[in-house]
DSSP file (Angstrom, degrees, kcal/mol; ACC not computed):
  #  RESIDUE AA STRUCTURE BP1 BP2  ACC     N-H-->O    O-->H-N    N-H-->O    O-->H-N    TCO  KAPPA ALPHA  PHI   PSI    X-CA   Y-CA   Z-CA
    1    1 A X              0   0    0      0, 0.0     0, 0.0     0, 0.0     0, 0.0   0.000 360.0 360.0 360.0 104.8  119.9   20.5  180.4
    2    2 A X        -     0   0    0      1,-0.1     2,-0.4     0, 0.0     0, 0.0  -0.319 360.0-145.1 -46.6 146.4  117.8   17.3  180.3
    3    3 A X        -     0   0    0      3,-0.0     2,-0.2     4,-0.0    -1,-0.1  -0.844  12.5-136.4-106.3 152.3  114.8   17.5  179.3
    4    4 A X     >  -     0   0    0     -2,-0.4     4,-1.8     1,-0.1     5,-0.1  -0.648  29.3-111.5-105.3 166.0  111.8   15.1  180.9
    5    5 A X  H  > S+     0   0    0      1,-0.2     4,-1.0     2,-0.2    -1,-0.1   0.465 118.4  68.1 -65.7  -9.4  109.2   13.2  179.2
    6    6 A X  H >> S+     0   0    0      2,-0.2     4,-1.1     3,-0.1     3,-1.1   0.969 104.4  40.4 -46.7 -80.8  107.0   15.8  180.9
    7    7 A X  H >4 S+     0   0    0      1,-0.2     3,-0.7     2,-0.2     4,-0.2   0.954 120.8  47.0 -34.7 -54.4  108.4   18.7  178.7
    8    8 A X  H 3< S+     0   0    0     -4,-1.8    -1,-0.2     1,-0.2    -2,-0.2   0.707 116.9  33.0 -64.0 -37.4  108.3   16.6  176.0
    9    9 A X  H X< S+     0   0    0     -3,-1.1     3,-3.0    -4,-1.0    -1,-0.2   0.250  80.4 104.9 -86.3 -16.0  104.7   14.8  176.1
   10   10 A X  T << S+     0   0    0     -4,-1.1    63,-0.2    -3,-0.7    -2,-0.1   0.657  76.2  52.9 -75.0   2.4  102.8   17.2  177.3
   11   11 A X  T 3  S+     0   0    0     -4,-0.2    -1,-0.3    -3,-0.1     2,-0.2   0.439  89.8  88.8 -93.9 -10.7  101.4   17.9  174.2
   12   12 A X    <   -     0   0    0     -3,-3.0     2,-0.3    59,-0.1    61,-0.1  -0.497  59.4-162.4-109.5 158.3  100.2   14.4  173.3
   13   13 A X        -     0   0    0     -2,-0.2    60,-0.1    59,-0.1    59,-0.1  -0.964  26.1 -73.9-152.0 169.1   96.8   13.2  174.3
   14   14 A X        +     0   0    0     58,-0.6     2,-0.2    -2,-0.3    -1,-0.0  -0.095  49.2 170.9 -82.3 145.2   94.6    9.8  174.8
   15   15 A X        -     0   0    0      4,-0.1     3,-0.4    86,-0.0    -1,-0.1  -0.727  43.5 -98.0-126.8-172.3   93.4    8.2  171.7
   16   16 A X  S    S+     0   0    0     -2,-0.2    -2,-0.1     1,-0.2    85,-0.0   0.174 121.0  60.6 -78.8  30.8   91.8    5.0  171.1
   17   17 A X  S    S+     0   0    0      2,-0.1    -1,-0.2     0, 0.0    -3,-0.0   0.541  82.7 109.7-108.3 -10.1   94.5    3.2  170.2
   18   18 A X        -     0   0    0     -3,-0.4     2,-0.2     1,-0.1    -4,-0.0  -0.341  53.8-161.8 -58.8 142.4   96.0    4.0  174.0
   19   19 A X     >  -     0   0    0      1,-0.0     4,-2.4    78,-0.0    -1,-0.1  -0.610  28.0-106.1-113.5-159.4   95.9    0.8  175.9
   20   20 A X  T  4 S+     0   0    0     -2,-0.2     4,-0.2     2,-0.2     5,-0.1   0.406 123.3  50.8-104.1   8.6   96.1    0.8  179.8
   21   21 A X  T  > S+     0   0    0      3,-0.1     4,-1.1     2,-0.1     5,-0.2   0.621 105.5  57.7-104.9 -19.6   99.6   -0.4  180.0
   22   22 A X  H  > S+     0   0    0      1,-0.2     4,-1.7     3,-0.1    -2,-0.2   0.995 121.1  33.8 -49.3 -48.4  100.5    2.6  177.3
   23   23 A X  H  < S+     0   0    0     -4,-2.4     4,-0.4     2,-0.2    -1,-0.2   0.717 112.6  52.5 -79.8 -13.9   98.8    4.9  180.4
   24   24 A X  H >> S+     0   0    0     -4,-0.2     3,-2.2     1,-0.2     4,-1.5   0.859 114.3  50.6 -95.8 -76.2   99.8    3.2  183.6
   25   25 A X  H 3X S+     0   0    0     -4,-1.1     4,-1.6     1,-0.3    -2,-0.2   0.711 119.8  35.4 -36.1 -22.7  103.7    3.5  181.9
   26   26 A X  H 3X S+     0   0    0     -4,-1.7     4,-0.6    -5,-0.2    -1,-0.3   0.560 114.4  53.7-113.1  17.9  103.2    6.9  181.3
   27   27 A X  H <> S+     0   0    0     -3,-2.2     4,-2.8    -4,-0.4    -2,-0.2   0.687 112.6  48.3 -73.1 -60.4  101.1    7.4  184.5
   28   28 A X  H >X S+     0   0    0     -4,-1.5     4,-2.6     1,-0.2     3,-1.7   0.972 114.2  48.9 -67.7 -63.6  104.3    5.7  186.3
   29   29 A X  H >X S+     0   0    0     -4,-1.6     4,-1.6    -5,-0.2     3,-0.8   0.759 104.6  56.0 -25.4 -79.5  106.5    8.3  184.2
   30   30 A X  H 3< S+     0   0    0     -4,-0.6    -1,-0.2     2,-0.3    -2,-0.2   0.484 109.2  45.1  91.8 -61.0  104.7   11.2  185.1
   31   31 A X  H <X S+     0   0    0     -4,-2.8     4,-0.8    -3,-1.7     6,-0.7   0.762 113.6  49.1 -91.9 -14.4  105.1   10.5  188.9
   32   32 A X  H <<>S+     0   0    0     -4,-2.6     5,-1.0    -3,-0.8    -2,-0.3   0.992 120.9  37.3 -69.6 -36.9  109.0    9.6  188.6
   33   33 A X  T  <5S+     0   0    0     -4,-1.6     3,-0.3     3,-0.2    -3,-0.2   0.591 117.3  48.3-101.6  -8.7  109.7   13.0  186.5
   34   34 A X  T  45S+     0   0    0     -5,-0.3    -1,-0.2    -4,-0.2    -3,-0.1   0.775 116.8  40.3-103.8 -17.2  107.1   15.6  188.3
   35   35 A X  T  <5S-     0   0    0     -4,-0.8    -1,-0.2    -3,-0.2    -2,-0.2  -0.221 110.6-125.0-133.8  35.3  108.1   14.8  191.9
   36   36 A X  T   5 -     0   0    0     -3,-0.3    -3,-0.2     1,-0.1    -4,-0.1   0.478  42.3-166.5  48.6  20.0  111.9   14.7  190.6
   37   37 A X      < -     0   0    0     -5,-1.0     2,-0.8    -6,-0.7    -1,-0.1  -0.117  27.6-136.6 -31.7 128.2  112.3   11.0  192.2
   38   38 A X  S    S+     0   0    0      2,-0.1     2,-0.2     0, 0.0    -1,-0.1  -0.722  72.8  81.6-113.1  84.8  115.5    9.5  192.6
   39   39 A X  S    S-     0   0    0     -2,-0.8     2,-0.4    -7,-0.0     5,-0.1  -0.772  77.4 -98.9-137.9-165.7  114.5    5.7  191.3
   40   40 A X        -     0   0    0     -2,-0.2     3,-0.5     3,-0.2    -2,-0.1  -0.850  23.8-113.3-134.8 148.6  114.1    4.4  188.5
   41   41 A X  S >  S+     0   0    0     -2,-0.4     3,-1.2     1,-0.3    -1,-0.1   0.876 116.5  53.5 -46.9 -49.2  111.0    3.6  186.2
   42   42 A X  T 3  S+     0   0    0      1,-0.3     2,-1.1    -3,-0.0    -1,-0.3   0.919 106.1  53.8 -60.1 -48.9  111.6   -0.5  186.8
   43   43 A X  T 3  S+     0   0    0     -3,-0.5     2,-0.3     1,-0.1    -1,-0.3  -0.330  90.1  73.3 -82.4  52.5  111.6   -0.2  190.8
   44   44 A X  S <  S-     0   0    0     -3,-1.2     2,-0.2    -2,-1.1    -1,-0.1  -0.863  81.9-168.6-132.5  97.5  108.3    1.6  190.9
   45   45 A X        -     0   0    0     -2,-0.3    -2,-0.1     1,-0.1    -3,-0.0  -0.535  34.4-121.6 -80.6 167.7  106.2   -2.1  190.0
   46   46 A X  S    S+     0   0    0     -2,-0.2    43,-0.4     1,-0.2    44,-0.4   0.796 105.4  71.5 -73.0 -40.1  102.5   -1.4  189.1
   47   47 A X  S    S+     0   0    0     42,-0.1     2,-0.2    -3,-0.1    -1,-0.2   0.920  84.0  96.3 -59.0 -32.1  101.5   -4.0  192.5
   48   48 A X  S    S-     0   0    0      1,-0.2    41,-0.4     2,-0.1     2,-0.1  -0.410  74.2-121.0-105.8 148.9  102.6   -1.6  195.0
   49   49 A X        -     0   0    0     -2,-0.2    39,-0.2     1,-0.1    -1,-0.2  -0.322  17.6-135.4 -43.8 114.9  101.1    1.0  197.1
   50   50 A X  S >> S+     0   0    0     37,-1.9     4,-2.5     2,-0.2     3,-0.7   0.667 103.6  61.0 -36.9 -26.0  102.1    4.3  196.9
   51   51 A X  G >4 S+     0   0    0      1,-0.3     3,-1.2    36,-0.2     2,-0.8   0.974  98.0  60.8 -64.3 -68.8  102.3    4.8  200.5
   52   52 A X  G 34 S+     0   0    0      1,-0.3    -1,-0.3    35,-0.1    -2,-0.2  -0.038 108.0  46.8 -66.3  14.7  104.9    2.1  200.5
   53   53 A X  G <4 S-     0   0    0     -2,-0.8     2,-0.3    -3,-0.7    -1,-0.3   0.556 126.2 -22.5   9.7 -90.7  107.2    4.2  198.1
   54   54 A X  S << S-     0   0    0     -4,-2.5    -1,-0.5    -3,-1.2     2,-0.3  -0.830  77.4 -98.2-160.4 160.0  107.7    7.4  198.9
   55   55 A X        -     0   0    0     -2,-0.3     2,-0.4    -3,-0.1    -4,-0.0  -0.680  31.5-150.3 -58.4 126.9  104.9    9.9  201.5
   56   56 A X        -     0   0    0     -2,-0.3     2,-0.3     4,-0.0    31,-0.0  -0.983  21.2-178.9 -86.7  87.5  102.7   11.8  199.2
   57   57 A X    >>  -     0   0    0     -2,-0.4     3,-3.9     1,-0.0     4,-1.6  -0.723  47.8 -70.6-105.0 161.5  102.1   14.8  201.2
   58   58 A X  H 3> S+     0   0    0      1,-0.3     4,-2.0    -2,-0.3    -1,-0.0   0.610 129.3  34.0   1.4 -71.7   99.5   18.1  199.9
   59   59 A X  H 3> S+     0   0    0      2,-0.2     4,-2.6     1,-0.2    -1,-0.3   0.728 108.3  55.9 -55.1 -41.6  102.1   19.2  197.4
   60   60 A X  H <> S+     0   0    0     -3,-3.9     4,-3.0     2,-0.2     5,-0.4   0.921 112.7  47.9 -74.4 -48.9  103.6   16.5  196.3
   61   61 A X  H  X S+     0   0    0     -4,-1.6     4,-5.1     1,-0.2     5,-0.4   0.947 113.8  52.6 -17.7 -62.3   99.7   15.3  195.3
   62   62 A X  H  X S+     0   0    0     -4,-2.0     4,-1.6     1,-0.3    -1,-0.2   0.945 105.4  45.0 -73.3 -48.8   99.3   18.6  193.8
   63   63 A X  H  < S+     0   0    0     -4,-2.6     4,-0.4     1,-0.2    -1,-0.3   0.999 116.7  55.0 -53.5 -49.4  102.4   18.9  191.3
   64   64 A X  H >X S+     0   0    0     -4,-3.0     4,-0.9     1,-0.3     3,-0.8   0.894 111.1  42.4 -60.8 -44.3  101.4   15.0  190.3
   65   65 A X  H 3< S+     0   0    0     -4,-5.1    -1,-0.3    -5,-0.4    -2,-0.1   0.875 110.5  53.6 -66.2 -34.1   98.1   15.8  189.5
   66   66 A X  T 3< S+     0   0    0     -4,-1.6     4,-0.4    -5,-0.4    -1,-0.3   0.289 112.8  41.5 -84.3   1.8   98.9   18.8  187.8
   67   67 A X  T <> S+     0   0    0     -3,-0.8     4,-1.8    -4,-0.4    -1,-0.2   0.434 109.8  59.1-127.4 -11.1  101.4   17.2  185.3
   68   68 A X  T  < S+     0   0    0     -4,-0.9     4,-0.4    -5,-0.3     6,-0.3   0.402 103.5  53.2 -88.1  -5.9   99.2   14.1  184.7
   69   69 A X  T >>>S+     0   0    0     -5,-0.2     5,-0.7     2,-0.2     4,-0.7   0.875 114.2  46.9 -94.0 -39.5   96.4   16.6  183.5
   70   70 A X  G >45S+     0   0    0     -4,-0.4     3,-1.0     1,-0.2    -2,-0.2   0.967 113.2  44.3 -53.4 -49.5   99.2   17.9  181.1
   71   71 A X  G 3<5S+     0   0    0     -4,-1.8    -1,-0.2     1,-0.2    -2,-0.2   0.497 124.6  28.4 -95.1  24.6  100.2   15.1  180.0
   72   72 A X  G <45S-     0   0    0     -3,-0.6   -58,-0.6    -4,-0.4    -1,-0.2   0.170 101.3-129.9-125.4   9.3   97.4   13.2  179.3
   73   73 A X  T <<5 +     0   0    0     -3,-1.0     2,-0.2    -4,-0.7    -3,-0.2   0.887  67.0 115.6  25.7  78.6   95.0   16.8  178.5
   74   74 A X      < -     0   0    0     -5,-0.7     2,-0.4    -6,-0.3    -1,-0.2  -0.796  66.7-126.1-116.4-164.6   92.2   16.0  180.7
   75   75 A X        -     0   0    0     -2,-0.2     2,-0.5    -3,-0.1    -9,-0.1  -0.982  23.8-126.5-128.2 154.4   91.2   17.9  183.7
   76   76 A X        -     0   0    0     -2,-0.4     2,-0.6   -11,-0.1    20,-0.0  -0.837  13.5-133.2 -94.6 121.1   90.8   15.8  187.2
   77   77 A X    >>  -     0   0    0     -2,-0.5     4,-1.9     1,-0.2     3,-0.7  -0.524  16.2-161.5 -63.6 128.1   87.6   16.3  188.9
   78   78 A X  T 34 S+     0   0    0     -2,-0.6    -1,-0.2     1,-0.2    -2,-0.0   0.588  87.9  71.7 -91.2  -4.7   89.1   16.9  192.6
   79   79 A X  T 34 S+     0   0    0      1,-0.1    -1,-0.2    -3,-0.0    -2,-0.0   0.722 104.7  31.4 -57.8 -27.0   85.6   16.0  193.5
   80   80 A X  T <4 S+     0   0    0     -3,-0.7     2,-0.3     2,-0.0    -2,-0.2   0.573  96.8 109.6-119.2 -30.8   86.1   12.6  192.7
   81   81 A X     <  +     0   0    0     -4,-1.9     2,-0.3     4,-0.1     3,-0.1  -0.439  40.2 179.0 -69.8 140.1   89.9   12.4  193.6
   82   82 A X    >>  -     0   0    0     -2,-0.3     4,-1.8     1,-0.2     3,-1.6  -0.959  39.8-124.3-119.7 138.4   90.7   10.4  196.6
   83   83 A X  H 3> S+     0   0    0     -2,-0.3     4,-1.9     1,-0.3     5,-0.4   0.990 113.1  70.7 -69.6 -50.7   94.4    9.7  198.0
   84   84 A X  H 34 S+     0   0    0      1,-0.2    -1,-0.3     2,-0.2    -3,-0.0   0.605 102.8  38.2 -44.7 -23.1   93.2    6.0  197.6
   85   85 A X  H X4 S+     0   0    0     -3,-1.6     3,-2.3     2,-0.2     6,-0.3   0.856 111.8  56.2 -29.7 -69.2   93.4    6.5  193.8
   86   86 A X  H 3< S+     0   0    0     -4,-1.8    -2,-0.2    -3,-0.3    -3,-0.1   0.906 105.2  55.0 -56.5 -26.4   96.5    8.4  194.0
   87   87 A X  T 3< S+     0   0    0     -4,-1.9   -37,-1.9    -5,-0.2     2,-0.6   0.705 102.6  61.6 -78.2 -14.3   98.0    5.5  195.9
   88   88 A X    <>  -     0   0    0     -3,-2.3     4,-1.1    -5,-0.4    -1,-0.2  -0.908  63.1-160.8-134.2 121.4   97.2    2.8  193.2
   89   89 A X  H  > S+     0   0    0     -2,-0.6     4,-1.8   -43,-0.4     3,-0.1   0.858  86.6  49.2 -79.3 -43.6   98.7    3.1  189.8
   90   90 A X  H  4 S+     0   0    0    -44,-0.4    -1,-0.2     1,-0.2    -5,-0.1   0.949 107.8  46.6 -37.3 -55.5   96.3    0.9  188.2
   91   91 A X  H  > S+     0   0    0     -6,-0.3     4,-1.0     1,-0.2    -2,-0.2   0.487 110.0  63.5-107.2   5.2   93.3    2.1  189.3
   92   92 A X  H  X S+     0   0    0     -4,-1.1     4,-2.6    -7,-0.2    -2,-0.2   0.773 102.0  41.5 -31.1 -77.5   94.8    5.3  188.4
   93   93 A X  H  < S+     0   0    0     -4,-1.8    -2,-0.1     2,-0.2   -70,-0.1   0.316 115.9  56.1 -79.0   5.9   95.3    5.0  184.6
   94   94 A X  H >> S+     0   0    0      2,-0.1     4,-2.1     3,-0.1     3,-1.8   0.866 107.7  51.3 -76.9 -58.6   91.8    3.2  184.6
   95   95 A X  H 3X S+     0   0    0     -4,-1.0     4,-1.5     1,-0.4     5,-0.2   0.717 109.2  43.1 -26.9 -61.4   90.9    6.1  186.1
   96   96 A X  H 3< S+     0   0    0     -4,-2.6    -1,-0.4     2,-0.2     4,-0.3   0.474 111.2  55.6 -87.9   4.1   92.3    8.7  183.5
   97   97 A X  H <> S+     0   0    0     -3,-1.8     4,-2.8     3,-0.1     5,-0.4   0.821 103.8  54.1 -83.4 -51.3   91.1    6.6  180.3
   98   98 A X  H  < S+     0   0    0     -4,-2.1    -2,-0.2     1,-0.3    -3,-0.2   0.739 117.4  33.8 -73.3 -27.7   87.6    6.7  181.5
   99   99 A X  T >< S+     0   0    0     -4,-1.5     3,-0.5     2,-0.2    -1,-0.3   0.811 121.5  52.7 -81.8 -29.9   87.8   11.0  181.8
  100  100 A X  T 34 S+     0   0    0     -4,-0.3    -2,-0.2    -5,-0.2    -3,-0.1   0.995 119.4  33.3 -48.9 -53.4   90.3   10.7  178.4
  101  101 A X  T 3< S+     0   0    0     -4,-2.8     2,-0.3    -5,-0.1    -1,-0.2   0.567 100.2 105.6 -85.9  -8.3   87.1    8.3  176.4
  102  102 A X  S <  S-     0   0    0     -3,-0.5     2,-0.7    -5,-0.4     3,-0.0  -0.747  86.8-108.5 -93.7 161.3   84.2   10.4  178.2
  103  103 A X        -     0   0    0     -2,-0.3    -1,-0.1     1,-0.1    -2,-0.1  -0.435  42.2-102.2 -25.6   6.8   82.6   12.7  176.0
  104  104 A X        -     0   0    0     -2,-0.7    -1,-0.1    -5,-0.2     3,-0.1   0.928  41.0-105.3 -53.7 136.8   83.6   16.6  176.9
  105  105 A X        -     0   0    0      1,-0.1     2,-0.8     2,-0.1    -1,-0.1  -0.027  30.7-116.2 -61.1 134.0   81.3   18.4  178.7
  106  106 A X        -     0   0    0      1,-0.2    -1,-0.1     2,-0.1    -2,-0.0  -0.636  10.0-159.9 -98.0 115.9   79.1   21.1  177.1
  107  107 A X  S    S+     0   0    0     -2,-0.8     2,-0.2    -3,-0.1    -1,-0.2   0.782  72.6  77.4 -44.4 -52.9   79.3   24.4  178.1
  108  108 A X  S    S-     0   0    0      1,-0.2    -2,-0.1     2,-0.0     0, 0.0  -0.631  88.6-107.0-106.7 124.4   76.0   25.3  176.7
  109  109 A X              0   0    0     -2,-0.2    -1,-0.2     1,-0.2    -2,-0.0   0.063 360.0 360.0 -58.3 174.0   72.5   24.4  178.8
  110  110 A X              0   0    0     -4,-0.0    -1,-0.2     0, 0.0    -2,-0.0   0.187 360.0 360.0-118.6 360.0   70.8   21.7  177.0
């Protein structure tokens, strides 16, 4: 049984030493291995539109999001997500450093 970099990663989380082509490759990973895609890492370029890919319907959204929170251990505001994100891989793995490098939020009123 292969195992995917999913399985395999999910443990590992943002440091500073992550740059943003470490996270848009394992952003890009992420979406080939969680929504079981039959291409390959090299024909998914960074330039292109998701749309223009593959359809990202409800589910597909919903597995991707949910295996990019594993493997990168943040959590995604779904307040804040928009399919126009999910559609740009770029502005994507900007996206997840900036919740990776903020602060985590405190439970306890100030």
């Amino acid at each position: 049984m292969k195992t995917t970099s999913i399985e395999t990663t999910n443990i590992k989380t943002m440091n500073m030493e992550t740059t943003r082509d470490d996270v848009l490759a394992r952003v890009r990973r992420v979406l080939i291995d969680s929504l079981s895609l039959n291409i390959e890492e090299d024909d998914l370029r960074y330039s292109e539109s998701l749309d223009q890919v593959m359809g990202l319907d409800s589910l597909a959204v919903l597995e991707f999001t949910t295996a990019l929170e594993k493997e990168f251990g943040i959590m995604i505001e779904h307040e804040k997500l928009e399919l126009s994100l999910l559609r740009d891989l770029p502005a994507l793995a900007r996206y997840i450093q900036s919740v990776a490098a903020a602060p985590p939020a405190s439970d306890t009123p100030a």
